[in-house]
C-alpha positions as CSV (number, residue, x, y, z in Angstrom):
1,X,0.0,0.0,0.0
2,X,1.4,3.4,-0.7
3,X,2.5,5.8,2.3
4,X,0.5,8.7,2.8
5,X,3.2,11.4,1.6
6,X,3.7,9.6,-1.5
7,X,-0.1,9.8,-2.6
8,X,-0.4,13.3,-1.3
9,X,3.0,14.9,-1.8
10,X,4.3,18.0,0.2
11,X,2.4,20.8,1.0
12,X,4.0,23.7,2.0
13,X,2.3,27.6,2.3
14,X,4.4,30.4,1.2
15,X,2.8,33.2,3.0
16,X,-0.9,33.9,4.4
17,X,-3.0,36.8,3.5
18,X,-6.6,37.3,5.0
19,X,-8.9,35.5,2.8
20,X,-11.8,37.5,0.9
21,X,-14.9,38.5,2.6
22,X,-17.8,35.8,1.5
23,X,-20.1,37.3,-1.4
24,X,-23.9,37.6,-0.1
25,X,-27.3,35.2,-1.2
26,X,-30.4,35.5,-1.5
27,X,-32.2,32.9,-0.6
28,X,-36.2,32.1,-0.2
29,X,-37.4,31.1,3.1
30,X,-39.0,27.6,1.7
31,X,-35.4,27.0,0.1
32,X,-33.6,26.4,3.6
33,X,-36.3,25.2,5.6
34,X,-39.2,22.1,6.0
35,X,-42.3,21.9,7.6
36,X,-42.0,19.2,10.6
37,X,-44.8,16.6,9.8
38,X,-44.6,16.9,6.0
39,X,-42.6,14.0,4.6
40,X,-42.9,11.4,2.6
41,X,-43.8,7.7,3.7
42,X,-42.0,4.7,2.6
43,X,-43.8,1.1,2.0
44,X,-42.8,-2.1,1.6
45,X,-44.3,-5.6,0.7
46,X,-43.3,-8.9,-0.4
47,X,-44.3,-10.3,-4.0
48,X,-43.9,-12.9,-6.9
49,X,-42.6,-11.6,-10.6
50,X,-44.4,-13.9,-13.4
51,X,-44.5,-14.4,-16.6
52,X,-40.3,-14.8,-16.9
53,X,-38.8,-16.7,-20.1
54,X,-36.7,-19.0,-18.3
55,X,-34.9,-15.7,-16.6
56,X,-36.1,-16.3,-13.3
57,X,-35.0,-18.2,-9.7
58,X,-33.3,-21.3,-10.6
59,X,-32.3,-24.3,-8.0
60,X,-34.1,-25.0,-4.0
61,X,-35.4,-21.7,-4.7
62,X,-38.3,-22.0,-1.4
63,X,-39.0,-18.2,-0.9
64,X,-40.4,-18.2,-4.5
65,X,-42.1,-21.6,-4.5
66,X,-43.8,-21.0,-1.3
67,X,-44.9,-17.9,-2.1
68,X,-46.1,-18.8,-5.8
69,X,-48.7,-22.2,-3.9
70,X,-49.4,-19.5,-0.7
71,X,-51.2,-17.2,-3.4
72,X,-52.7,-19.9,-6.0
73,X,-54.2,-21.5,-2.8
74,X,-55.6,-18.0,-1.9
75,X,-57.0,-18.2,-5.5
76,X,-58.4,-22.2,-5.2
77,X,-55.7,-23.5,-7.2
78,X,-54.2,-26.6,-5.0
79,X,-50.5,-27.4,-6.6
80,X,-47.4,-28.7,-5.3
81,X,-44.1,-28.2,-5.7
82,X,-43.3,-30.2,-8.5
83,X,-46.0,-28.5,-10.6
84,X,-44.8,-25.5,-10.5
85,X,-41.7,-23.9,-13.2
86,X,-40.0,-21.7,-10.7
87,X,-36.9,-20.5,-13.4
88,X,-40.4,-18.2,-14.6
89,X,-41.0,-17.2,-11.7
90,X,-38.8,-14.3,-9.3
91,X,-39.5,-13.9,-5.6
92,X,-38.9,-9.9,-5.0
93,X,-39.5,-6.9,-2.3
94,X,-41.4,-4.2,-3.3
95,X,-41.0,-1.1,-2.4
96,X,-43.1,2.9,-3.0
97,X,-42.2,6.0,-1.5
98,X,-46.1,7.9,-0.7
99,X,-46.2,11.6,-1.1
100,X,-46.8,13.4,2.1
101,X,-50.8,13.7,1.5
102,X,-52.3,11.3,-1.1
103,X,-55.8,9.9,-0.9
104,X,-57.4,6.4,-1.2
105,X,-57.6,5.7,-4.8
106,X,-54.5,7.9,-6.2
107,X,-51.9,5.5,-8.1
108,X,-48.0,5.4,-7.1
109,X,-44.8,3.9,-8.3
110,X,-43.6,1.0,-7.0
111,X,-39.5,-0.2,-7.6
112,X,-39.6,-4.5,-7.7
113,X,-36.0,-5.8,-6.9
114,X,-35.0,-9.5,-7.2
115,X,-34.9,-11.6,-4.0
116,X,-33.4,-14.7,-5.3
117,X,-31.3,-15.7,-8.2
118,X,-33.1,-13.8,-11.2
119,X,-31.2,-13.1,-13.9
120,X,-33.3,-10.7,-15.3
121,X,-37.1,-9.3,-14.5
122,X,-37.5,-8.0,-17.9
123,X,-41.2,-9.0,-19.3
124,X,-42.1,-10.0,-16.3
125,X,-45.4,-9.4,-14.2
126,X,-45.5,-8.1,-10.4
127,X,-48.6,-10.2,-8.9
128,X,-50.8,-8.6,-6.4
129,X,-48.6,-7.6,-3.6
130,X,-49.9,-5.4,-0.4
131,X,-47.7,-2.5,0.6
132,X,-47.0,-2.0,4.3
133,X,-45.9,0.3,6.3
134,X,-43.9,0.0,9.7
135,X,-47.6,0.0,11.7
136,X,-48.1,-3.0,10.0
137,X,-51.3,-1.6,8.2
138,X,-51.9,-1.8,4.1
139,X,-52.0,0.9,2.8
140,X,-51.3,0.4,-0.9
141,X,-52.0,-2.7,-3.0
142,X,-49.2,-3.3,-5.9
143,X,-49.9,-5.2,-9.2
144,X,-49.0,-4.3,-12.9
145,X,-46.1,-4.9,-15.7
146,X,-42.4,-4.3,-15.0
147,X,-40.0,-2.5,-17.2
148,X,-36.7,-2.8,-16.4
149,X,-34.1,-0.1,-17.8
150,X,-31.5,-3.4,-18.9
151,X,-31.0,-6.7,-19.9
152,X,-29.5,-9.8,-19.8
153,X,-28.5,-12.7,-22.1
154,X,-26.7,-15.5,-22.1
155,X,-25.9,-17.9,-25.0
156,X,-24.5,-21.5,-24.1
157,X,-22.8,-23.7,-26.9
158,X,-20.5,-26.3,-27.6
159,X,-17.2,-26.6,-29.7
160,X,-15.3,-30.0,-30.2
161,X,-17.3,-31.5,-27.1
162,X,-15.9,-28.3,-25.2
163,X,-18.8,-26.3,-23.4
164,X,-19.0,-22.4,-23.7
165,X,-21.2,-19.9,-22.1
166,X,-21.2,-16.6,-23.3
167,X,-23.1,-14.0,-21.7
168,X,-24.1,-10.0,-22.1
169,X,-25.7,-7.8,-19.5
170,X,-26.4,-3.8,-19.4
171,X,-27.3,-2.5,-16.3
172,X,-29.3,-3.9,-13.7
173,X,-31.7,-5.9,-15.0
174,X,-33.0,-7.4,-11.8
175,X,-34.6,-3.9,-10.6
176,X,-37.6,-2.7,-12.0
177,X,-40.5,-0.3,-12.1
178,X,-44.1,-0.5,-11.9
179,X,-45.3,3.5,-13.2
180,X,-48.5,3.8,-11.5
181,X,-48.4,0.2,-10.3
182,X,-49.7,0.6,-6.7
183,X,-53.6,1.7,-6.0
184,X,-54.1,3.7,-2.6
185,X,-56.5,1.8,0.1
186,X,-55.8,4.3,2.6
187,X,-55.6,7.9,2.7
188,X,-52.8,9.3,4.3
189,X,-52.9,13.0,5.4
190,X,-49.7,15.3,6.8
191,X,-49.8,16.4,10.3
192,X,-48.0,19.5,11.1
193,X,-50.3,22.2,13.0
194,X,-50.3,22.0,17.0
195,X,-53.2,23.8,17.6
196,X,-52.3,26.9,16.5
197,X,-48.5,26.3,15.6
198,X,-45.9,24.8,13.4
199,X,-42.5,24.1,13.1
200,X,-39.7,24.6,10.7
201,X,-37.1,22.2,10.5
202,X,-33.2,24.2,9.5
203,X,-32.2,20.3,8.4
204,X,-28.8,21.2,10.7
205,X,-28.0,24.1,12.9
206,X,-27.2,27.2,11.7
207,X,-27.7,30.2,14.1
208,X,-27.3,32.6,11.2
209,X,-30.0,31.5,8.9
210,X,-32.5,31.0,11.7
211,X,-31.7,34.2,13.4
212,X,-32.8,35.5,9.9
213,X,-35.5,33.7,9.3
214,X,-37.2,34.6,13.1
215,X,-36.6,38.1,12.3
216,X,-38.2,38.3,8.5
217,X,-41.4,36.3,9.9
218,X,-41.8,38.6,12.8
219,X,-40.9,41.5,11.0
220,X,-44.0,40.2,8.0
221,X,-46.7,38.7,10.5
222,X,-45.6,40.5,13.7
223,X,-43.6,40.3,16.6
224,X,-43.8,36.7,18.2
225,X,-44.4,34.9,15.1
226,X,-41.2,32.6,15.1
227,X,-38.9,32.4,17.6
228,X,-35.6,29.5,18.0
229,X,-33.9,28.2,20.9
230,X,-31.6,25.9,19.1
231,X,-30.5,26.9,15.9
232,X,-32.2,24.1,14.1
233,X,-35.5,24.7,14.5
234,X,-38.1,27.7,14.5
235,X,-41.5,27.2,16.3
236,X,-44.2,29.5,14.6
237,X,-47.4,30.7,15.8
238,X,-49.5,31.7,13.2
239,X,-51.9,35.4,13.3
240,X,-55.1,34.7,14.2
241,X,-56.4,35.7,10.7
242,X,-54.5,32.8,9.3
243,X,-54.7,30.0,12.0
244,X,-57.7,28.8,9.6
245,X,-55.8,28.3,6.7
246,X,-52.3,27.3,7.4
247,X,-51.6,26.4,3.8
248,X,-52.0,30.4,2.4
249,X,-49.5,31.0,5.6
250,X,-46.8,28.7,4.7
251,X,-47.3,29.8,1.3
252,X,-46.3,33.3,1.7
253,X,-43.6,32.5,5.0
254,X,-42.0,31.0,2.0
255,X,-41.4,33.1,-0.5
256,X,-39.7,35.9,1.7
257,X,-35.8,36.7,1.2
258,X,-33.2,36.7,3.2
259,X,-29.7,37.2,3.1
260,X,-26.6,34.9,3.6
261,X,-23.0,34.5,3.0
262,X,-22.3,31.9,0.0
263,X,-21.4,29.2,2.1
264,X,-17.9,27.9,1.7
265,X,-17.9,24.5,1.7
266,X,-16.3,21.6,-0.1
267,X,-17.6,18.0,0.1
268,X,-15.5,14.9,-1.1
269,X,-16.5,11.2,-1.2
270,X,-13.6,9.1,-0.7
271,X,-14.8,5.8,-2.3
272,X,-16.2,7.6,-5.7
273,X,-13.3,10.8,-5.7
274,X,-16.0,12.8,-6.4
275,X,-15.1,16.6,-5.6
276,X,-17.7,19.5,-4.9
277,X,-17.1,22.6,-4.5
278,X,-19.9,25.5,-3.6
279,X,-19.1,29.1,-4.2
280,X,-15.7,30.5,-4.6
281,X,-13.7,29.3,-1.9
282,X,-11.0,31.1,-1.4
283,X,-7.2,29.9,-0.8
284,X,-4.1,31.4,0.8
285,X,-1.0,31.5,-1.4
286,X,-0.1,27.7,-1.4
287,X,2.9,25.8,-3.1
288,X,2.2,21.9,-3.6
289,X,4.8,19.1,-4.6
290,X,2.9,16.1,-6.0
291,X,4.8,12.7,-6.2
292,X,3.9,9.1,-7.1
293,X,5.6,6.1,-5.2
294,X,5.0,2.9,-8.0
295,X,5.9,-0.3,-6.0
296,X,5.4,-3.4,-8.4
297,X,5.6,-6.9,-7.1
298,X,5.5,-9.7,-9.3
299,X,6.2,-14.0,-9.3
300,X,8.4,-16.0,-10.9
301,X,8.7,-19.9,-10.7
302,X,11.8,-21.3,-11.9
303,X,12.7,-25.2,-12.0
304,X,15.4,-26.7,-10.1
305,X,16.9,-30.0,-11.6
306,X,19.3,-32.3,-9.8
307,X,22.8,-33.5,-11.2
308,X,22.5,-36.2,-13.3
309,X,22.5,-39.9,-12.1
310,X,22.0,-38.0,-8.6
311,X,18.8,-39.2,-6.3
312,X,17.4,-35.9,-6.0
313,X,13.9,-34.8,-7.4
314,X,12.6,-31.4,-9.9
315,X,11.7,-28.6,-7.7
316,X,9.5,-25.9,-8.4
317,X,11.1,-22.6,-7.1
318,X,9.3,-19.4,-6.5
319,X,11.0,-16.1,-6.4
320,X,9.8,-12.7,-5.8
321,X,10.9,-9.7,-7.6
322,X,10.3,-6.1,-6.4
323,X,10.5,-3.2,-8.4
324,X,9.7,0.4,-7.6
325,X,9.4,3.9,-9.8
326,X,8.9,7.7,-8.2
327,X,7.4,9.8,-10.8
328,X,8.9,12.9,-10.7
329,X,7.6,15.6,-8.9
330,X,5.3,18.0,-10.1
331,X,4.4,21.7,-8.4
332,X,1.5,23.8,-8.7
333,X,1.7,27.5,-7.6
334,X,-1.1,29.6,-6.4
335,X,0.9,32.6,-5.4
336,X,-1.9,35.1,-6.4
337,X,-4.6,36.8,-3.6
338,X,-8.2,35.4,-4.8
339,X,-6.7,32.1,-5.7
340,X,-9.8,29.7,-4.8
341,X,-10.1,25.8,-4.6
342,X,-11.5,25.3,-7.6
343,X,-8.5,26.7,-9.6
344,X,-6.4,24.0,-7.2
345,X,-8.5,21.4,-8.0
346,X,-8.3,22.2,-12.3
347,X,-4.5,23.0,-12.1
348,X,-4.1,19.3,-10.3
349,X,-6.3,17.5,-12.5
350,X,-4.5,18.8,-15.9
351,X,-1.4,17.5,-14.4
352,X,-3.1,14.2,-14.5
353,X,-3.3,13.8,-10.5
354,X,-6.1,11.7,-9.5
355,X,-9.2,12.4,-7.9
356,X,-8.5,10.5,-4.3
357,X,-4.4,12.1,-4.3
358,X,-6.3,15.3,-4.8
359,X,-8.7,14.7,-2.0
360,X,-5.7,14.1,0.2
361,X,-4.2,17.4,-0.6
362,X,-7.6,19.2,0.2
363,X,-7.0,17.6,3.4
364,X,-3.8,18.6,3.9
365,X,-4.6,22.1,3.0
366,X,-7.6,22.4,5.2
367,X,-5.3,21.0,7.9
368,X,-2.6,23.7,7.4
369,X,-5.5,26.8,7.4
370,X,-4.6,27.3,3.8
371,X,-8.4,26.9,3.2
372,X,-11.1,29.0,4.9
373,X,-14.1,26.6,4.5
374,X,-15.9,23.4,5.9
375,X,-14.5,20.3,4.2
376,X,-17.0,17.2,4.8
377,X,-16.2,13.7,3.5
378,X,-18.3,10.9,3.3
């Protein structure tokens, strides 16, 4: 495994100069915040794909049989086992995400993902499936054709008594989609007024904004409207002359303006290398050194034989051979004032550095205080 320094390199700041005062937002108020009590609802049920050309779960699989003679003896067909072509057959979850109000009747989506050993869903038929939720109540009954956004295919063959299999496969063909496949049985209806107040959910503290946003409310509806205690949410009690209908109140809370800083942040995911960057995020003057460290380890076997006319017996030798590289170094200077990380981050990638070495060096910079803003990395 490669050392730290060599992935990274050497970091090393040539002077410091204050970094440049944040540019200013303007943001709606239903941009940064949520009403508590409206969110979606997830369900979840447990169905049979039919209808599969030979695509389907293949070998003991008993989730899918048992399932298949459970709902033909709901239906007064009495099978067993050996009646039944499971490789047509796929045992799958299904799973819909409900809008925060929807009424009885209303259709929904529905995703269908293998259980067993499907090769592919494609032309297949979701059963009726019920659609739970964590109460353990129906809400949703699922049932409809699946189109799946791939496929699969395999080819088997013989050459000279010698047996081939050949297969092709694009995406995922063992997830699928229902569009409109799941028919409402219950009506599901948001809660979020408490009498006659609400609350508005920052997603994660930030004293700023919701100082802001308390003071435009009051300063639109009158004084005690909103007030916060933590930062991360804002409890709201709405006029009189609204409390009736909470829905024109929300309506205009939302579309007043405040004002922020751009935020300076950066996030980076470590297992993708993907790099964001919001805003102009500024940089100190900064000097970086970037050098690789190739170590290359390979086998070789080698035969020993024994003197002739001598007792001893071929051995099979193995011998290791290590070989190592160090690119040369290469340096990127961002000597100028208003240097920002996204000219770091092009500079490094046009010298061919890749995305988790550059990750590092954000790191290392953020480390150093050579950048002003919140790195995050998932």
């Amino acid at each position: 495994m490669r050392p730290r320094a060599a992935l990274a390199g050497a970091l090393a700041l040539a002077w410091a100069l204050p970094a440049a005062p944040a540019r200013a937002q303007v943001v709606p108020i239903k941009e940064l915040t949520t009403v508590i009590g409206v969110r979606p609802n997830q369900l979840i049920g447990y169905g049979i794909v039919a209808g599969l050309a030979g695509t389907g779960d293949t070998g003991p699989s008993y989730a899918t049989v048992q399932g298949l003679l459970r709902l033909l003896d709901n239906l007064g067909a009495y099978l067993t086992q050996p009646d039944l072509a499971a490789a047509n057959c796929a045992a799958v979850l299904v799973t819909a995400k409900l809008p925060p109000s929807i009424e009885a009747g209303e259709t929904v989506d529905v995703m269908v993902s293998s259980l067993g050993n499907a090769r592919s869903l494609a032309g297949g038929t979701l059963l009726v499936t019920p659609l739970k939720a964590l109460d353990g109540k129906t809400y949703a009954v699922a049932q409809g054709s699946i189109i799946v956004g791939g496929y699969s295919v395999q080819a088997v063959g013989g050459v000279q008594g010698l047996q081939t299999a050949d297969s092709l496969q694009k995406n995922l063909p063992t997830v699928g989609q229902v569009t409109g496949g799941a028919i409402m049985e219950r009506s599901v209806t948001a809660q979020f007024m408490d009498g006659s107040s609400l609350t508005l959910g920052m997603g994660r503290t930030d004293f700023l904004a919701s100082s802001r946003v308390v003071q435009a409310l009051n300063q639109k509806f009158g004084p005690g409207t909103a007030s916060s205690a933590d930062g991360a949410d804002i409890k709201v009690n709405l006029p009189p002359a609204m409390r009736s209908n909470p829905v024109d109140f929300l309506a205009q809370a939302g579309e007043l303006e405040i004002t922020l800083p751009d935020p300076s942040r950066v996030v980076v995911n470590e297992r993708t290398g993907a790099i964001l960057v919001g805003g102009d995020v500024p940089l100190s003057p900064l000097t970086v050194t970037h050098g690789d460290l190739h170590l290359a380890v390979t086998e070789r076997q080698d035969a020993s034989q024994p003197y002739g006319f001598s007792a001893g017996n071929t051995a099979v030798l193995t011998e290791l051979d290590l070989r190592a590289q160090e690119d040369q170094g290469r340096t990127v200077n961002l000597d100028h004032q208003g240097a920002t990380v996204n000219d770091l981050v092009t500079a490094l990638s046009k010298l061919g550095v890749a995305p988790r070495d550059i990750i590092s060096i954000l790191q290392d910079a953020r480390a150093m205080g050579a950048m002003q803003a919140e790195l995050e990395v998932r």
